[in-house]
C-alpha positions as CSV (number, residue, x, y, z in Angstrom):
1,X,21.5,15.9,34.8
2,X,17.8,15.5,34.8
3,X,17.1,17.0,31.9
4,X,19.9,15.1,30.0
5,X,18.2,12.4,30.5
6,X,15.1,13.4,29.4
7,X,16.6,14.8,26.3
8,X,18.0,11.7,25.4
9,X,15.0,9.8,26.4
10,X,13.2,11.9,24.0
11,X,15.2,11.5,21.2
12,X,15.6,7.5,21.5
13,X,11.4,7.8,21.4
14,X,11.2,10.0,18.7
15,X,13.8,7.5,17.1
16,X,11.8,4.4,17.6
17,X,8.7,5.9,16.3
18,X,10.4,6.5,13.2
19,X,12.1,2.8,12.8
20,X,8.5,1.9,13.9
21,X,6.8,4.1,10.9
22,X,9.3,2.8,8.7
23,X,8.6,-1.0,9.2
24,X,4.8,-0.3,9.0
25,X,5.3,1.4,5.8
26,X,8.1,-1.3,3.9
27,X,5.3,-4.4,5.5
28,X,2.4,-2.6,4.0
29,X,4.3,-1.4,0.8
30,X,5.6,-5.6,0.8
31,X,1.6,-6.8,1.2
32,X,0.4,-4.4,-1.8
33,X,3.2,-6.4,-4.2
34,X,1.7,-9.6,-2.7
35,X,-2.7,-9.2,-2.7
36,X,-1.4,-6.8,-5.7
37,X,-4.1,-4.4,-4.3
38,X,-7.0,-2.8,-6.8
39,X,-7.2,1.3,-6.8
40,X,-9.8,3.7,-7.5
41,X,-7.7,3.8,-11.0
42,X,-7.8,0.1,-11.8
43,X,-11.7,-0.5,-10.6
44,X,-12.4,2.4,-13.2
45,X,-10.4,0.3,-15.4
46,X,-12.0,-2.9,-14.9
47,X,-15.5,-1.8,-15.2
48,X,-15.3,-0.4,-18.5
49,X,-13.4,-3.3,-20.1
50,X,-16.3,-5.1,-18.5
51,X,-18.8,-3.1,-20.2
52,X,-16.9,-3.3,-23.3
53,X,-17.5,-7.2,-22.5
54,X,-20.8,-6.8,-21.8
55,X,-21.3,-5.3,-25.3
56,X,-19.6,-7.3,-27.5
57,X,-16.9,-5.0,-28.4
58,X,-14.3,-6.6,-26.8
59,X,-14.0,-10.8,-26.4
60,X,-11.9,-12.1,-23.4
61,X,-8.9,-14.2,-24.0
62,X,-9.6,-18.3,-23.5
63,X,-8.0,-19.9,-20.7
64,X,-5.3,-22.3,-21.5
């Protein structure tokens, strides 16, 4: 009976970890659409528009 128990006890943890990894993971996935976080990709992206600023090449739109 002992080890029953500790089977199931096992698989209930294992089972909450995962519930547990999957509400980190939909929170953190929910704050990136939010702060609408900035990759390696997009900060390569920024700093050549803002050399292409910096040049004259390219004029940034005016705030209305």
């Amino acid at each position: 009976m002992e080890s029953v128990s500790e089977v199931i006890q096992t698989v209930l943890m294992a089972a909450a970890v995962g519930l547990l990894g999957t509400l980190i993971a939909r929170r953190r996935q929910h704050l990136k659409l939010i702060v609408r976080v900035i990759d390696r990709n997009d900060m390569e992206l920024v700093q050549f528009l803002d050399q292409l600023v910096a040049r004259g090449d390219l004029v940034p739109a005016p705030v209305t």
